[in-house]
N, C-alpha and C positions, 0 to 999 in steps of 0.2 A: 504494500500500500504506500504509493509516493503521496506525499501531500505537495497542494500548489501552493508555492512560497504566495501567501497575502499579509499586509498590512497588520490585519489584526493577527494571524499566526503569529508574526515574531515578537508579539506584545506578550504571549500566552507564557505561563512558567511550565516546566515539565507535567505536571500533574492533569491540567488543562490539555498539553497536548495529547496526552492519552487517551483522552477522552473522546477524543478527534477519529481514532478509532474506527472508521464504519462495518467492519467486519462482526460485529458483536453486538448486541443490543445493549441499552445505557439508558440508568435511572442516574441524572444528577442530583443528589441531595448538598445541600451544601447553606451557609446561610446567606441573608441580606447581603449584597453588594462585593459578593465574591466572583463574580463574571459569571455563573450560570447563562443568564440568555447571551452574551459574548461568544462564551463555549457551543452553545445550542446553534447560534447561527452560522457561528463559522462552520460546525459539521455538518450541517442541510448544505451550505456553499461548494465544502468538499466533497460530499457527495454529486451532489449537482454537476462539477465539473469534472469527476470520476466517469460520470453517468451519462455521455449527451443526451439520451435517449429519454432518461427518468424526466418528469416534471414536477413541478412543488405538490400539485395536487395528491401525489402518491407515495407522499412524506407523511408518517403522522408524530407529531410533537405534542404532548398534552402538558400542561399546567395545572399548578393550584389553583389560581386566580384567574377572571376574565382582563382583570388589568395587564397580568403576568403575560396572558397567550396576547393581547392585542399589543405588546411592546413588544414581543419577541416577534410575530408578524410587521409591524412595522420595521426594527429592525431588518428584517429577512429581506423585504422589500427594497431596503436602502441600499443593502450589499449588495445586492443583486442587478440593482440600477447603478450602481456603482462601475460594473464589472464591462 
């Protein structure tokens, strides 16, 4: 699994990267303002570009909160206009 050198990857500390991960399934627990949806997005992104073929629709990412899923979607959104 190569990952694509991005922006926010090289922000990430080791543990984050692993999480990066797409070969496995992944519950991040972790607390308040530890980069979860950071981490979350960047691995939809890495996937994505793993994937041409995949589209976001066939991603599923659940949250706690309706605040939690609609900032991780928005985020998702930014990277991805970004790209």
């Amino acid at each position: 699994m190569a990952l694509l050198d991005t922006p926010i990857l090289r922000k990430l500390h080791d543990e984050q990267k692993h999480a990066l991960d797409w070969t496995r399934n992944l519950a991040v627990l972790a607390n308040a303002g530890s980069g979860k949806t950071t981490v979350l997005v960047e691995r939809i992104v890495q996937i994505l570009n793993a994937h041409r073929d995949l589209t976001l629709d066939r991603i599923v990412a659940i949250t706690f909160t309706r605040k939690a899923g609609a900032q991780l979607q928005e985020r998702l959104h930014s990277a991805l206009a970004a790209q």
